[in-house]
N, C-alpha and C positions, 0 to 999 in steps of 0.2 A: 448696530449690526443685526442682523436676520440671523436670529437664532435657531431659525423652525425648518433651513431649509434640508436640514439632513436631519431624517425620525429612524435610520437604521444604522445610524453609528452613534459609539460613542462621543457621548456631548464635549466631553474635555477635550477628546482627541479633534472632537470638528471645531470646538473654537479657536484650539491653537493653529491647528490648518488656517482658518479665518486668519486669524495674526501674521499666518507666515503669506497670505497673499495679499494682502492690506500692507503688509509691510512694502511688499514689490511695488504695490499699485502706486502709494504713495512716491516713491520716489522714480513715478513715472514709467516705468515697464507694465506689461501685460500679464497676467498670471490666472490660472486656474485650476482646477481640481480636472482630473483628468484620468479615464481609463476604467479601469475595473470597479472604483469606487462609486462610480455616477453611474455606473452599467447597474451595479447591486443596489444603488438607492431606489432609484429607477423600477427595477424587479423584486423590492421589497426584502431583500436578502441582506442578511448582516454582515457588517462592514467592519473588517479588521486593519486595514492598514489604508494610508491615500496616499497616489503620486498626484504630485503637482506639475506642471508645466507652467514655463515663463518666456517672454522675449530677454529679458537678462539672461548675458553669459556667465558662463558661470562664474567667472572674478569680481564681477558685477556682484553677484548673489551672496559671496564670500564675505563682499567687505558691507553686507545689511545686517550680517546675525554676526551675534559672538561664539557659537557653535555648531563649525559647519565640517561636514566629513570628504573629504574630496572621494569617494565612491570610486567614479568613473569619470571621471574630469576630462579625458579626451576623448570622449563621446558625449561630452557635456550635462553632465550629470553630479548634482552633489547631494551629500543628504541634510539636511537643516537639523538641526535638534532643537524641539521649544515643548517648551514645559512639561519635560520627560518622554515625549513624543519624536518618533523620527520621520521625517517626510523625505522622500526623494523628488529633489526638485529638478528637470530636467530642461534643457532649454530648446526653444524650439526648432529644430531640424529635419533637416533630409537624409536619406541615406541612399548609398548606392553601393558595387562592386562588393556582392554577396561572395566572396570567392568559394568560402564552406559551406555554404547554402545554409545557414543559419545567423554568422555574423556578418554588418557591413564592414568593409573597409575603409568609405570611404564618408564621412560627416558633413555637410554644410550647416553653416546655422543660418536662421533664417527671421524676417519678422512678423510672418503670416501666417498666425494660429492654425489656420483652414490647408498649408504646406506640409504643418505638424501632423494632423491628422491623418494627412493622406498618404502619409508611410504606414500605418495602423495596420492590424491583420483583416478584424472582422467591423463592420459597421456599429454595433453593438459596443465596441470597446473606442471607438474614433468619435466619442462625443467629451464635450468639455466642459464646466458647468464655472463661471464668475463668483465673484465671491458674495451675491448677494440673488442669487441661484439664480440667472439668466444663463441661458444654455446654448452653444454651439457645435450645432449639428448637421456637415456640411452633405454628409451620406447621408440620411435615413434610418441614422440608427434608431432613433425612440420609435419610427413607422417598423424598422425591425422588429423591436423589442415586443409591441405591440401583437404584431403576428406571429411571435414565436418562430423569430427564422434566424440562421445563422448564413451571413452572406459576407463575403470579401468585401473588402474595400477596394474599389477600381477591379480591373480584370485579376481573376484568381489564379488562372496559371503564374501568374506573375508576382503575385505574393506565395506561393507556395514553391516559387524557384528561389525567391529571396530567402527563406526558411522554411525548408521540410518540417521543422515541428510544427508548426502551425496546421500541417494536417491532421493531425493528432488530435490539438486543440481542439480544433473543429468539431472532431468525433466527440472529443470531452465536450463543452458545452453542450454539442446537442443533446448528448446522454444525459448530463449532469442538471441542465435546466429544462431537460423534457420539449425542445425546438427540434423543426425539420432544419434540413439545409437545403438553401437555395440552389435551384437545379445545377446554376450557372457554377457555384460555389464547388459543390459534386461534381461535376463534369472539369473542372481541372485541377481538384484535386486524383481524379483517377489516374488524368493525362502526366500528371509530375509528382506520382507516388513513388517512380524508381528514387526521386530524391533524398527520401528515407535511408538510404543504405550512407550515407553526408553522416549522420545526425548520432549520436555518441547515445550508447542505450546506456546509460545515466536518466540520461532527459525522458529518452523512452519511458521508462518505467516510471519516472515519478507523475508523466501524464496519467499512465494508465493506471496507476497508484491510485491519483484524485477520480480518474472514472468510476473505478473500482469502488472508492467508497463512497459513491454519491448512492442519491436514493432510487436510480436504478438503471444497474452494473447492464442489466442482461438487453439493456437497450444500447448500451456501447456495446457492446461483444458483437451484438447480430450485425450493429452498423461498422463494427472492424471487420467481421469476416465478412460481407457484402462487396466492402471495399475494395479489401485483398494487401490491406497499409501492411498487417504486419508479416505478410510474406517477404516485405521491401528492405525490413529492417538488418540492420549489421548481424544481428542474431534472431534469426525467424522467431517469431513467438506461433508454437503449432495450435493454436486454439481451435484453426479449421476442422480440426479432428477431435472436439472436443462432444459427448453427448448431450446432447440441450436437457435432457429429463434428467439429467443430473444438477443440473445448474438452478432448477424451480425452487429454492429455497436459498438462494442462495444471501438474499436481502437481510436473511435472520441471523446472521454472521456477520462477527467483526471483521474486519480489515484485513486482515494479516490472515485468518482463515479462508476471507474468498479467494486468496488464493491459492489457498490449499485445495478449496473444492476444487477449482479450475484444474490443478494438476492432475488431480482423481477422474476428473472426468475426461481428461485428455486420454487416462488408464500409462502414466506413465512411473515408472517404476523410479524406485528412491534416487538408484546411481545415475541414472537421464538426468533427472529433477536437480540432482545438484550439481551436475554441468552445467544446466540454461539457468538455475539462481543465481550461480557465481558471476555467468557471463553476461548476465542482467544486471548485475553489479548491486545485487542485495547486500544487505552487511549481513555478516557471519552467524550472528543471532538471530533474524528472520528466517536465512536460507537453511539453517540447523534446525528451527521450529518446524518448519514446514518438511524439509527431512525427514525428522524422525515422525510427524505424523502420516507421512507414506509410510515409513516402515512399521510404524503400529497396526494399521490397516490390513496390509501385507501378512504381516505374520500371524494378526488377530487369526482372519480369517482360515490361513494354514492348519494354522492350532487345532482351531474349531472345528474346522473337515476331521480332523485326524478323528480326534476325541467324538463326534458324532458319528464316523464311520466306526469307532473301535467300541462305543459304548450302546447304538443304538441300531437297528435297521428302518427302513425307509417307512415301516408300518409304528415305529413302535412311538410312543408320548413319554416316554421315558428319559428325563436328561440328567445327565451327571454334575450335579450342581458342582462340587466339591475340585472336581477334575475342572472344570472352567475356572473357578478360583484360582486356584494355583496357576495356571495357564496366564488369568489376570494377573498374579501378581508378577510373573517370571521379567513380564512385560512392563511391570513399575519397577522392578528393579533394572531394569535395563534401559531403561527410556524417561523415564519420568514422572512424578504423579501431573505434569503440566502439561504432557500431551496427553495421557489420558483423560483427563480435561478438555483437550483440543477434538480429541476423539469422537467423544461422546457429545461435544457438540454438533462436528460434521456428522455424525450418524441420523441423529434427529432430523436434517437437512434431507440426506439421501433416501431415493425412493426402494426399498426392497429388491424391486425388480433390475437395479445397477448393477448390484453383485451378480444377479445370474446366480445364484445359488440355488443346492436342490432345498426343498422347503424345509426338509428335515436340520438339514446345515443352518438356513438359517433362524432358523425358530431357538437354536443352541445360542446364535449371534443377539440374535433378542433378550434372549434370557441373559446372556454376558452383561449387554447396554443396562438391561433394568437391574440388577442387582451391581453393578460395576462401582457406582460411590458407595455403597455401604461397605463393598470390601476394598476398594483406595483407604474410608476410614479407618479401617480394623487394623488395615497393615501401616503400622506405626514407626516404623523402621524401614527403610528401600535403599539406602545407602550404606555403606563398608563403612566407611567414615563415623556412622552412629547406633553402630555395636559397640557397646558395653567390653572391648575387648581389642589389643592391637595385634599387629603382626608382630611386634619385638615379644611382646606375653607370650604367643602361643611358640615360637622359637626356641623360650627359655623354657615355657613349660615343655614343651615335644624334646628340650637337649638334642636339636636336629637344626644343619645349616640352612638357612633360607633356599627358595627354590621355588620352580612351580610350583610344586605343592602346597605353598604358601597359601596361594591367590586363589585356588582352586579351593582351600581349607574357608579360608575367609566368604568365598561366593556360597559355597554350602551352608555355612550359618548363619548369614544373611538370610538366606533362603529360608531355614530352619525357622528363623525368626518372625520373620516377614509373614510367612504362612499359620504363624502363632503356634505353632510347634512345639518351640523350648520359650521360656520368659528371656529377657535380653539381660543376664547377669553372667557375669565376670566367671564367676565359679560354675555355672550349669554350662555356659560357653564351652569353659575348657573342658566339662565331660565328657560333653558331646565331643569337643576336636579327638580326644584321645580315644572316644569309642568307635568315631570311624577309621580314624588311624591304626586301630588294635582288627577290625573288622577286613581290613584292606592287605 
């Protein structure tokens, strides 16, 4: 066996591949490596999982290996397991009677490799490669690959009626591996973009997730809003209205924050933000992350006006360090030392000039960012939970029944604490409770 024909995957995983289509060949069916995997050898990109395709049906395929996963078996699809490795081995067909515009309904299976392919989305993904790397390529994907173009296989209105995400796709490849799209490919995708409104924003988002974190977002964005795709969507994504001189830094950011700039630069407020995450169908810990780093933002800046307009006038160099501290930490105890982390990353990111802030405001905001981790570390305590002191203690010591004033009592000495105030001890705690309580 040719060892050498894949140098961007893993070896174990390509010679068990090799085994599971050697195994087909020998017993007389057609088999190959197939799709994404040959596209990314191809393109030099590393290679984490391979579909295979076969003329064996899939019972056929069943009864070759002693570990085999029936998947999707009436779409002709199983997955093989060999030597810890799983392959989906698919057989070769047609499809038709898209009724969702994403699934077919309707299967044939077929014996003609070159049939297989040419249900495929893009050229680029419709090449096949044997198991001793001879390769079939009935489009032009490798002349694709080559140009850096992202083109339909067969007429594109017609695979983009078969499945509206595929225009998506589109966007992602070209963004993601830095390709135009072919005019023809563009032009109907425009024409069968209402299709998008089919397509479950599940799917949506996990495309625009992988654009998102490719190595550069802001070349899917401009080619999304050009298009006008996520106008089309079940749930509009408003990026149209997004400030591009917000977004210039946007590559310095992990994943889950590019979306946070994105929101910001949309300028849309925390309670928007968590309608379109939910109905984006983020999970509850991203759309929360993102959340409350709108509301940090939000109130950051609040704060800061206040305190610069109460501390400072417009001529003066004067800031109140002490008053932003506290301000910071009001803000870790309410939010988190994780988004202020989050924060003070997208700040780094954003240009000055986004806030629109008078100079004075923000030079207070500057001064917050550069001193913000030294006083995250100071305050060593940000949660109720890890005061030195509980609610039943101060109950028994106040001899008063529980009540607001509980929780009110507890968020004061946090605070107290946090700001390094009182030390976090059991006996100074309840001093203090009882000298504001004796004070009030």
């Amino acid at each position: 066996m040719n060892t050498n024909t894949w140098q961007y995957a893993d070896q174990e995983m390509a010679l068990h591949g090799r085994e599971v289509i050697h195994t087909l060949t020998a017993a007389g069916h057609e088999a190959y490596w197939v799709g994404g995997c040959v596209r990314d050898e191809l393109l030099g990109r590393a290679i984490h999982d391979m579909d295979l395709t076969t003329s064996a049906e899939p019972e056929q395929v069943i009864a070759l290996f002693p570990h085999v996963i029936p998947t999707g078996i009436q779409h002709g699809t199983v997955t093989v397991m060999q030597g810890g490795h799983a392959f989906e081995v698919t057989t070769f067909r047609t499809e038709s009677g898209y009724a969702d515009h994403r699934r077919p309904t309707e299967v044939a299976f077929v014996k003609d490799i070159r049939e297989d392919l040419m249900r495929r989305d893009f050229t680029m993904n419709a090449i096949a490669m044997a198991e001793h790397g001879e390769r079939v390529d009935p489009f032009g994907g490798e002349a694709d690959l080559r140009s850096a173009l992202v083109r339909c296989v067969g007429r594109a209105e017609e695979r983009f009626e078969e499945d509206g995400l595929r225009m998506l796709r589109c966007i992602r490849f070209a963004s993601v591996f830095r390709f135009r799209v072919a005019f023809n490919t563009w032009k109907g995708m425009i024409r069968r973009r209402e299709g998008l409104r089919y397509i479950a924003m599940e799917r949506v988002r996990v495309e625009l997730e992988k654009m998102l974190a490719g190595p550069d977002p802001l070349r899917g964005l401009e080619m999304l809003g050009r298009s006008g795709l996520l106008g089309c969507t079940k749930v509009p994504v408003p990026w149209e209205q997004c400030e591009a001189q917000a977004l210039k830094g946007i590559v310095q950011l992990q994943e889950e924050l590019r979306w946070g700039l994105l929101l910001m630069s949309c300028r849309l407020t925390s309670e928007v933000a968590d309608e379109l995450l939910r109905a984006w169908t983020f999970s509850n810990a991203v759309r929360l992350r993102l959340v409350h780093l709108l509301e940090w933002e939000t109130e950051l800046i609040y704060s800061t006006g206040v305190i610069a307009g109460d501390s400072v006038t417009e001529e003066s160099d004067i800031i109140n360090d002490e008053a932003l501290r506290r301000s910071w930490i009001r803000l870790l105890i309410r939010l988190g030392k994780n988004t202020a982390s989050d924060w003070l990353d997208l700040y780094k990111t954003l240009p000055a000039s986004f806030r629109g802030l008078p100079p004075w405001v923000e030079k207070h905001v500057a001064k917050t960012a550069k001193l913000a981790s030294l006083w995250t570390k100071q305050a060593v305590v940000v949660r109720i939970k890890d005061l030195n002191i509980t609610g039943n203690e101060l109950v028994q010591a106040m001899n008063r029944p529980g009540g607001p004033w509980l929780g009110q009592m507890m968020e004061q000495l946090l605070q107290a604490v946090a700001c390094g105030d009182i030390p976090n001890e059991t006996e100074t705690l309840l001093q203090e409770a009882k000298r504001v309580m004796s004070s009030e």
